[in-house]
C-alpha positions as CSV (number, residue, x, y, z in Angstrom):
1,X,0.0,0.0,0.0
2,X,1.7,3.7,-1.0
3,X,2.3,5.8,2.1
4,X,1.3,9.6,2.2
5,X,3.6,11.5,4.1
6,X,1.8,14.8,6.0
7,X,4.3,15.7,8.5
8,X,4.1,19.0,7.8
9,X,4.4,20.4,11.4
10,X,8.1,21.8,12.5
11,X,10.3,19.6,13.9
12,X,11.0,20.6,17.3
13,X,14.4,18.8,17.2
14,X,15.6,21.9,14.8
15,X,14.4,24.3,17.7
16,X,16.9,22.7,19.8
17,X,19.4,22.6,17.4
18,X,19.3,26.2,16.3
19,X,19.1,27.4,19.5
20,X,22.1,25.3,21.1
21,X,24.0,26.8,18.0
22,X,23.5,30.4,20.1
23,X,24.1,29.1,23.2
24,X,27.4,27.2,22.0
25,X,28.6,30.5,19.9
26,X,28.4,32.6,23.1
27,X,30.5,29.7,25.7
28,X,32.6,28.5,23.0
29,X,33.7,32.4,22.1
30,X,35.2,32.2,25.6
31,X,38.3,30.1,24.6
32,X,38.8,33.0,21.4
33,X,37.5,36.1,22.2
34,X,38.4,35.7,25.7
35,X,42.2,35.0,25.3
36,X,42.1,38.8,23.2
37,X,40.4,40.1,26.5
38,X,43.3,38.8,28.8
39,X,45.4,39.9,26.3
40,X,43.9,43.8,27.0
41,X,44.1,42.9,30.3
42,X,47.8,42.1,30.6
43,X,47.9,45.7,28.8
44,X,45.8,47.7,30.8
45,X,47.1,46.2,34.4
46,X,49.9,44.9,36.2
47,X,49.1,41.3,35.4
48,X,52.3,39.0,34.4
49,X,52.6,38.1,30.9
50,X,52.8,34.7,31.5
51,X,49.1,34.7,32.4
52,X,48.0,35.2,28.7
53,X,49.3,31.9,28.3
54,X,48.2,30.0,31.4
55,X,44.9,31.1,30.5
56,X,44.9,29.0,27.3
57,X,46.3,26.1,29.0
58,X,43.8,25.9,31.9
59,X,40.8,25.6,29.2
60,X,42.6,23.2,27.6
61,X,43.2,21.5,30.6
62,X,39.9,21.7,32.0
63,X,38.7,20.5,28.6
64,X,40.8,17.3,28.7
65,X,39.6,16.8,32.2
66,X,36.2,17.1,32.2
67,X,35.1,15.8,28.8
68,X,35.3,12.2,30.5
69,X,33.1,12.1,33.4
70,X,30.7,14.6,31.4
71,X,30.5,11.7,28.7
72,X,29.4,9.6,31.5
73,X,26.7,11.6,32.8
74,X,24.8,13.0,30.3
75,X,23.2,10.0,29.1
76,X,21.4,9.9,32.6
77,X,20.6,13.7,32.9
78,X,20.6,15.1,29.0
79,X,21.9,17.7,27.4
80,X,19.5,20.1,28.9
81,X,20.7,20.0,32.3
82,X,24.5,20.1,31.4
83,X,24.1,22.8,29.2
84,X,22.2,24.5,32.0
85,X,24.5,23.7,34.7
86,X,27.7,24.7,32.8
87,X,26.4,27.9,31.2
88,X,24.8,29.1,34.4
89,X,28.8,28.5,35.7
90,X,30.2,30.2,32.9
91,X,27.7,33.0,33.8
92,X,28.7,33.2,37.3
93,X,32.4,33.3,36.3
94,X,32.5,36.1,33.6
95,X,30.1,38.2,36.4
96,X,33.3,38.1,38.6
97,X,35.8,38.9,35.8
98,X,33.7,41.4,34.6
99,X,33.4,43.4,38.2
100,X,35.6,42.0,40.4
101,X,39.1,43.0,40.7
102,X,41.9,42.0,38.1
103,X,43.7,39.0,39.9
104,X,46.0,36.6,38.1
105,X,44.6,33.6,40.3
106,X,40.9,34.8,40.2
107,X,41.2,35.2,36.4
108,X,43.2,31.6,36.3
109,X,39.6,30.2,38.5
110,X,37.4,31.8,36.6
111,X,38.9,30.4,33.4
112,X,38.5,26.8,35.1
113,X,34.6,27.5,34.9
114,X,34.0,28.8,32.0
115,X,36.1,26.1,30.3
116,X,34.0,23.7,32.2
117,X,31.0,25.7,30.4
118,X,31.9,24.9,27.2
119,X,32.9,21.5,27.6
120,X,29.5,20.9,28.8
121,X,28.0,22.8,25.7
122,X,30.0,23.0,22.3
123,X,32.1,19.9,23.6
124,X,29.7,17.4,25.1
125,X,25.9,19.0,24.8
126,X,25.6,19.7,21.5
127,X,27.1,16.8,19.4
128,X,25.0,14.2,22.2
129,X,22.1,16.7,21.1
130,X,22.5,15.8,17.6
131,X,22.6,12.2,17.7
132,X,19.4,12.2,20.4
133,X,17.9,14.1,17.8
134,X,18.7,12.6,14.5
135,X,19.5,9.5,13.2
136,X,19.6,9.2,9.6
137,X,20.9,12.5,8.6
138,X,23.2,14.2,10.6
139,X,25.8,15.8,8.7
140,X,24.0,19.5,8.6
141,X,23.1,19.3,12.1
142,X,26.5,17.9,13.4
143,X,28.3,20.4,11.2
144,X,26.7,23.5,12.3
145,X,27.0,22.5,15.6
146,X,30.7,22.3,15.9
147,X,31.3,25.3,13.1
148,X,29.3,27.8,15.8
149,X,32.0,26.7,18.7
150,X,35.0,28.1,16.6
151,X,33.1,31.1,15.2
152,X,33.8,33.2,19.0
153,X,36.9,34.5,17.3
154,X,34.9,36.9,15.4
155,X,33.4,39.0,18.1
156,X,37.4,40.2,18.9
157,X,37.1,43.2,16.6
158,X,33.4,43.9,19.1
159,X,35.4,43.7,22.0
160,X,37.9,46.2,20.4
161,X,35.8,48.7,19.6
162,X,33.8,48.3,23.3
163,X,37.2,48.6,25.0
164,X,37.4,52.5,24.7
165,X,34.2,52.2,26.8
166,X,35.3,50.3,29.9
167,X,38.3,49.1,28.8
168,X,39.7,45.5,29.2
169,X,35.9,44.6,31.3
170,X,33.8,45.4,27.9
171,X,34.9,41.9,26.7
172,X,34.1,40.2,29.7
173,X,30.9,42.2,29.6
174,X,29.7,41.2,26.2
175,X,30.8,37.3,26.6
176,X,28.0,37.4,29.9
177,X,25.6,39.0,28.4
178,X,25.8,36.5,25.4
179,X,25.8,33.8,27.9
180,X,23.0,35.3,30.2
181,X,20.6,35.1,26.5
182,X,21.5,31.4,26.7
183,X,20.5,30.4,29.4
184,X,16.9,31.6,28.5
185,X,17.2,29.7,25.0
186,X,18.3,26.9,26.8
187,X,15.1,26.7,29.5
188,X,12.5,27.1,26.8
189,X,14.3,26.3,23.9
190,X,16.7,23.3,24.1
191,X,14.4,20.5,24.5
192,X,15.4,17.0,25.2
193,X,12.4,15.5,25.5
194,X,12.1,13.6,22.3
195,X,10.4,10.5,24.0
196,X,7.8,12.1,26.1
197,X,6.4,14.6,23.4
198,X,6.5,11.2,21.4
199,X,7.9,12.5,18.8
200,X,10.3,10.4,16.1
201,X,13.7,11.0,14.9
202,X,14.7,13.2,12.0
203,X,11.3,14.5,11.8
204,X,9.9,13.9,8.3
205,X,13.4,12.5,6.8
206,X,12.4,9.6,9.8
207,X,8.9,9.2,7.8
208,X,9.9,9.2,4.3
209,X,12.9,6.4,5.3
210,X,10.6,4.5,7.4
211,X,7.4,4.6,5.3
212,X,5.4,5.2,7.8
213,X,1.7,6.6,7.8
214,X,0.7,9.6,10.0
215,X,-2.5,11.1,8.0
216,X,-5.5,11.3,10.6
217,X,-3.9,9.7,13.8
218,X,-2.4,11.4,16.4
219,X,1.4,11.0,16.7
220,X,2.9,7.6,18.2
221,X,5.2,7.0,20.7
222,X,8.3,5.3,18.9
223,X,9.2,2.4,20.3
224,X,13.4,1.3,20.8
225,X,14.4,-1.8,20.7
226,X,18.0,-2.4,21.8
227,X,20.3,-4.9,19.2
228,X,21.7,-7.1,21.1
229,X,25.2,-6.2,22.8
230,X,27.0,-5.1,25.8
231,X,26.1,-1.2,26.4
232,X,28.9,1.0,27.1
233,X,31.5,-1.7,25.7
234,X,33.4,0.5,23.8
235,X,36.8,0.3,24.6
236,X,38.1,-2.0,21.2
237,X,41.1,-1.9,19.8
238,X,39.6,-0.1,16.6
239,X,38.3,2.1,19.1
240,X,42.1,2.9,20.8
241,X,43.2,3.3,17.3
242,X,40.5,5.8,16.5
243,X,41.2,8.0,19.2
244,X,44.8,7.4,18.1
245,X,44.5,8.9,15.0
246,X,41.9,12.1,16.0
247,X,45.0,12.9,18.2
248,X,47.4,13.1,15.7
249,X,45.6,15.4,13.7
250,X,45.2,17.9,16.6
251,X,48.6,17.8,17.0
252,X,49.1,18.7,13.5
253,X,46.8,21.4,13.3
254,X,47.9,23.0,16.9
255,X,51.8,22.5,15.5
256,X,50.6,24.6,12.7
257,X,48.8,27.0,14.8
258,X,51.6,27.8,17.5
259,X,54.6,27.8,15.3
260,X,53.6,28.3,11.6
261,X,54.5,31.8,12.0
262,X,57.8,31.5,13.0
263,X,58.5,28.7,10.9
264,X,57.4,31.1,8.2
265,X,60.1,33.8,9.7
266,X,62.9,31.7,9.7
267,X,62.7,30.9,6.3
268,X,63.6,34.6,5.5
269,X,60.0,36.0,5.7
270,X,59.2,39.1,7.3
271,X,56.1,38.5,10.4
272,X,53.4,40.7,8.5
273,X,54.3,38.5,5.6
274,X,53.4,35.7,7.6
275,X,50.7,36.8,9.3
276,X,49.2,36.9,5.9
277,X,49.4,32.9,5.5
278,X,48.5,32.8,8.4
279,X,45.1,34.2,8.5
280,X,43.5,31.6,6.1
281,X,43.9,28.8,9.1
282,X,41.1,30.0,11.9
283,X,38.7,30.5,8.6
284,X,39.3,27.5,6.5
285,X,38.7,25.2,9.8
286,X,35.1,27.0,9.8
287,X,34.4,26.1,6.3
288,X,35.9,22.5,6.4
289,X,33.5,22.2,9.5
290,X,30.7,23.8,7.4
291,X,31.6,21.5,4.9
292,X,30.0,18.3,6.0
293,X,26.9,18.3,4.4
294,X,28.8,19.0,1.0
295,X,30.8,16.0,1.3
296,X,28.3,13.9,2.9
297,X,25.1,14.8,1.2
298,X,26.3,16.2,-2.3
299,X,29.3,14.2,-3.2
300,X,27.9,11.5,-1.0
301,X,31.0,10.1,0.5
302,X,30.3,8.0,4.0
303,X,31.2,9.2,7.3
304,X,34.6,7.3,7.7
305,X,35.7,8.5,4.2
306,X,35.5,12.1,5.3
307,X,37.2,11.3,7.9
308,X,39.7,10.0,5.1
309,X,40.0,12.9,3.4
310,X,40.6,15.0,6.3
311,X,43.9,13.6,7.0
312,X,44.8,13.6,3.2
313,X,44.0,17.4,3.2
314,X,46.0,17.6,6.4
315,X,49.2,15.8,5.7
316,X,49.6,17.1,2.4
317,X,49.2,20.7,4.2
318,X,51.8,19.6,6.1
319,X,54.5,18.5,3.7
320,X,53.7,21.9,1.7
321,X,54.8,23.5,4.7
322,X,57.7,22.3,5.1
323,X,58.9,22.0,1.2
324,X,57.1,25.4,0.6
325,X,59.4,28.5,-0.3
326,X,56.7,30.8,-1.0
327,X,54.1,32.7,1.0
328,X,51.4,31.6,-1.3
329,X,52.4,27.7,-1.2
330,X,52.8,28.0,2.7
331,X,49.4,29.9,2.9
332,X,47.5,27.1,0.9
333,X,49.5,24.7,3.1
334,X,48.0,26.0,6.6
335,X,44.6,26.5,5.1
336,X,44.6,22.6,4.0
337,X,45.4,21.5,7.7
338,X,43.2,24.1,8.9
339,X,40.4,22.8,6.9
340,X,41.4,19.3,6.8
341,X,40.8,19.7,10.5
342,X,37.5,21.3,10.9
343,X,36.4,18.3,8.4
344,X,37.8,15.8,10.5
345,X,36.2,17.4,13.6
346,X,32.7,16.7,12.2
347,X,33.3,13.4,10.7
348,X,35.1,12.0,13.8
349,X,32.1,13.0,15.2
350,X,29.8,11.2,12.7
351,X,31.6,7.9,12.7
352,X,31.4,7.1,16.3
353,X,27.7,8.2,16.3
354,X,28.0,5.7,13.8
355,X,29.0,3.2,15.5
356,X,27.3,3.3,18.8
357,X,24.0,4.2,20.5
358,X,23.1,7.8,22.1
359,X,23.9,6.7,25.3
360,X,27.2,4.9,24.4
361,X,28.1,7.4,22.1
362,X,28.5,10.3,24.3
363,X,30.5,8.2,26.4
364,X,32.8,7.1,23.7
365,X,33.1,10.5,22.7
366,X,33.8,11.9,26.4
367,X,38.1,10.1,26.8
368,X,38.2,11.1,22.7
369,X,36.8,14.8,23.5
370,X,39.9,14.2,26.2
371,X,42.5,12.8,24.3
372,X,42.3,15.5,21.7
373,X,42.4,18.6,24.2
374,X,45.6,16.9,25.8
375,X,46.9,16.5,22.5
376,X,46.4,19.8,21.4
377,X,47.7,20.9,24.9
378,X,51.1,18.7,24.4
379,X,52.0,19.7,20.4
380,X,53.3,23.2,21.2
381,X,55.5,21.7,24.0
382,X,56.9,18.7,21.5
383,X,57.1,21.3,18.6
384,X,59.3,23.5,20.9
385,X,61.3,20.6,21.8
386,X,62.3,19.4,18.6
387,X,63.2,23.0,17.6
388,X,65.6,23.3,20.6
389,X,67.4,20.0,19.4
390,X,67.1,20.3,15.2
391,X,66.9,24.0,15.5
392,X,64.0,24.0,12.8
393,X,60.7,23.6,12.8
394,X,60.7,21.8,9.3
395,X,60.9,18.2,10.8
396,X,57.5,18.2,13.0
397,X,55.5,19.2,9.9
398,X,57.4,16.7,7.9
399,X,56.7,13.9,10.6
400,X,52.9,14.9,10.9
401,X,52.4,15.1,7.2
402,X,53.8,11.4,6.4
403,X,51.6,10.3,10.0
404,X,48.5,11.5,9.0
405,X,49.0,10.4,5.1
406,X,49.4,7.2,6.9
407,X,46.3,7.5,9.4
408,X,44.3,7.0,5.7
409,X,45.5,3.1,5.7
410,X,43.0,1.8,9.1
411,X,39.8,0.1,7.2
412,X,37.3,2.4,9.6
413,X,34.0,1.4,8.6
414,X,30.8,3.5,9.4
415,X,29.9,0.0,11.3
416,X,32.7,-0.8,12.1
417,X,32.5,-1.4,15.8
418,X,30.2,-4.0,17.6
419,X,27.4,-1.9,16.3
420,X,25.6,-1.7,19.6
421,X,22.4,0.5,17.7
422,X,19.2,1.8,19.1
423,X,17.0,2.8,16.4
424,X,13.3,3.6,16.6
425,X,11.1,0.5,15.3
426,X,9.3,1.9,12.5
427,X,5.5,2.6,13.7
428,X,2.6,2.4,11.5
C-alpha cells in the first residue's frame, strides 16, 4: 500500500538545534575572544605576561579533564541540564571577571569554569544533542553544531571597539551577556524531551525512510528496541586506534597554529608577511567544518571517508609546509590543515555516532573529547622541543604530514565497531 507523508508540522528537534547553536557560539567564544580580552588585560594592568598563556592552558586543561566524566553523565541527565548547569557557571564566572578585581589567580579560577562551560556545551551537549535528535541524517546538524564553537573569534574586533568604553571589562561584559541570553534559550528552547512529546527522529526524513503513515492519527510514541550487545563496551582496539589517530591530527593542526609563524620567519619572511598565510587557518577550519553536508550529502561520501580525506588534506598541508618557499604555497598549506581539521572534527564525530547508541556514544566520545584537548595541549610543547634540538621547525611538519597520510590506511567502517544500535522500530 503507498504511504502519504503529511508531516508537515516543524520539527522541534531543529528548535533545539538552532538554539544550542547560540548558546554554543556565546561559551565556545570564551576560549577565542576571551584569550584577546586577557590579552587587553595584561595591557591595561599589572598582570604578568605569562598569564595570557596560562589562561589558554587551563581551558585546555579543564577540557581534557572534564570531557570524560561529562561523557558519563549525560546520558542519565541530557543535554539540557549540562548545558544549564555549565552555562549558568560560565555566567557566574564572567560576572566576577567582569566586576571584580583583576587578579592573576581569580582570572586563572574563573577560566577553570568557563572552560567547564563549554565543555558541557559546544564539547559534550551539543554533538550528544544531535545524535538524540537525528539518526539518519546528521551531517547539517552535526556540522553546524561544531562550526558555531569556533566562530567566537569573530566577536574580537566587538570587543575592540567596546574597549574604549570600559576598557579590558567590555569583553568580559559582552561574553555574559551573550551567555545570560543562553540560558533563556536553553530553559524554553533546548528541548530534550524527544520520547515524552512522542515524537520520532529526523522529523519527516524519519517518515519518508521509514514509510510510515501519520495522515489522521495522532502522533505515536516510537518504540526502541536495543540490538543485542553489551552497552557501554566501547573500549576496542579499533576504538584505541581511533582515538589514536583524532590525536594526531590535533597535534598537526595546533603544531601549525603555534609555530607556523615563526616557521614562516625563519625561512627569510618578514612577520606581517606571515601573518598573511597565516590568517586563512582559523577560517578555513570553519568552512571544512561547514563542509559536511557538502561531502556527505552532495558528493555523497560516507562518514569514515570524510574522515579519510581530512587527513589527506591535512598531511599534504603539512608536507607543503615544510617543502614550501613561497608565502602563497605556505598559505594554501596551513589552510589545507586548517580545513582538513575542521572536516575531520565533524566526521570524527559522525563515525562514532556511527558506531554506537546515544547513550554509548557520548561516552565514547567523552576520553576522545579528552585525548584530543591533551593533544592539542602537548604539540606546542613537542614542537618546541624538537626546535631546541634540530633548530627547525621543518621536521615536526614533515613527521605529521607522512603520520597523517598514513592515518588513511586503518579500514574504519561506518559500522565498524560491535554496532551496539538503538533505532526507533518503524510505527505504522
Amino acid at each position: 500500500m503507498e504511504s502519504t507523508v503529511t508531516t508537515s508540522k516543524w520539527f522541534r528537534g531543529w528548535t533545539a538545534i538552532i538554539s544550542s547553536m547560540f548558546v554554543i557560539f556565546s561559551c565556545g567564544a570564551i576560549a577565542y575572544a576571551g584569550a584577546y580580552t586577557v590579552s587587553l588585560m595584561k595591557l591595561q594592568t599589572s598582570m604578568d605576561q605569562a598569564v595570557v598563556g596560562l589562561f589558554t592552558s587551563i581551558i585546555s586543561g579543564t577540557i581534557a579533564a572534564s570531557a570524560f566524566p561529562l561523557g558519563m553523565l549525560i546520558p542519565k541527565i541530557g543535554s539540557k541540564k549540562l548545558m544549564l548547569a555549565g552555562v549558568v557557571l560560565a555566567c557566574l564566572a564572567l560576572a566576577v571577571l567582569t566586576f571584580g578585581p583583576a587578579n592573576a589567580y581569580l582570572l586563572l579560577v574563573c577560566g577553570a569554569f568557563c572552560a567547564f562551560g563549554i565543555t558541557c556545551t559546544a564539547k559534550m551537549g551539543g554533538p550528544y544533542l544531535v545524535t538524540y535528535w537525528f539518526d539518519k541524517n546528521r551531517s547539517l546538524p552535526m556540522s553546524l553544531i561544531i562550526a558555531c564553537g569556533s566562530l567566537g573569534g569573530f566577536l574580537s574586533s566587538f570587543i575592540a571597539m567596546a574597549n574604549g568604553w570600559m576598557g579590558y571589562r567590555a569583553g568580559w561584559g559582552i561574553l555574559l551577556i551573550l551567555n545570560a541570553i543562553s540560558i533563556l534559550l536553553i530553559l524554553f528552547l533546548v528541548h530534550d524531551d524527544r520520547d515524552k512529546v512522542g515524537e520520532v527522529r529526523d522529523g519527516r526524513r524519519w517518515h519518508e525512510l521509514h514509510d510510515t503513515h501519520t495522515e489522521g492519527k495522532a502522533e505515536a510514541k516510537p518504540d526502541f528496541k536495543e540490538k543485542k550487545g553489551v552497552a557501554g563496551n566501547f573500549w576496542t582496539s579499533t576504538y584505541i586506534l581511533f582515538c589514536i589517530t583524532c590525536c594526531l591530527r590535533m597535534f598537526a593542526y595546533n603544531a601549525a597554529l603555534a609555530y607556523s609563524t615563526l616557521h614562516i620567519v625563519s625561512k627569510g619572511y618578514t612577520p606581517a608577511q606571515a601573518a598573511v598565510a597565516m590568517g586563512s587557518l582559523t577560517l578555513a577550519g570553519v568552512v571544512g567544518r561547514l563542509s559536511g553536508p557538502l561531502w556527505s550529502n552532495v558528493i555523497r561520501l560516507s562518514d569514515s571517508n570524510m574522515n579519510r580525506l581530512s587527513f589527506v588534506l591535512v598531511g599534504v598541508g603539512g608536507l607543503l609546509l615544510m617543502f614550501g618557499n613561497t608565502i602563497p604555497v605556505m598559505a594554501f598549506a596551513i589552510a589545507l590543515i586548517g580545513f582538513g581539521y575542521g572536516l575531520g572534527y565533524v566526521s570524527q564525530t559522525l563515525v562514532l555516532g556511527r558506531w554506537y547508541d546515544d547513550a554509548t556514544f557520548v561516552k565514547a566520545f567523552g576520553p576522545l573529547t579528552s585525548l584530543i584537548a591533551a593533544a592539542g595541549f602537548l604539540s606546542p610543547i613537542i614542537t618546541a622541543a624538537v626546535y631546541k634540538i634540530t633548530g627547525t621547525y621543518s621536521l615536526v611538519y614533515l613527521i605529521v604530514g607522512i603520520i597523517c597520510l598514513l592515518c588513511t590506511v586503518p579500514g574504519f567502517k561506518d559500522s565498524g565497531i560491535k554496532h551496539i544500535k538503538t533505532d526507533p522500530v518503524s510505527v505504522s
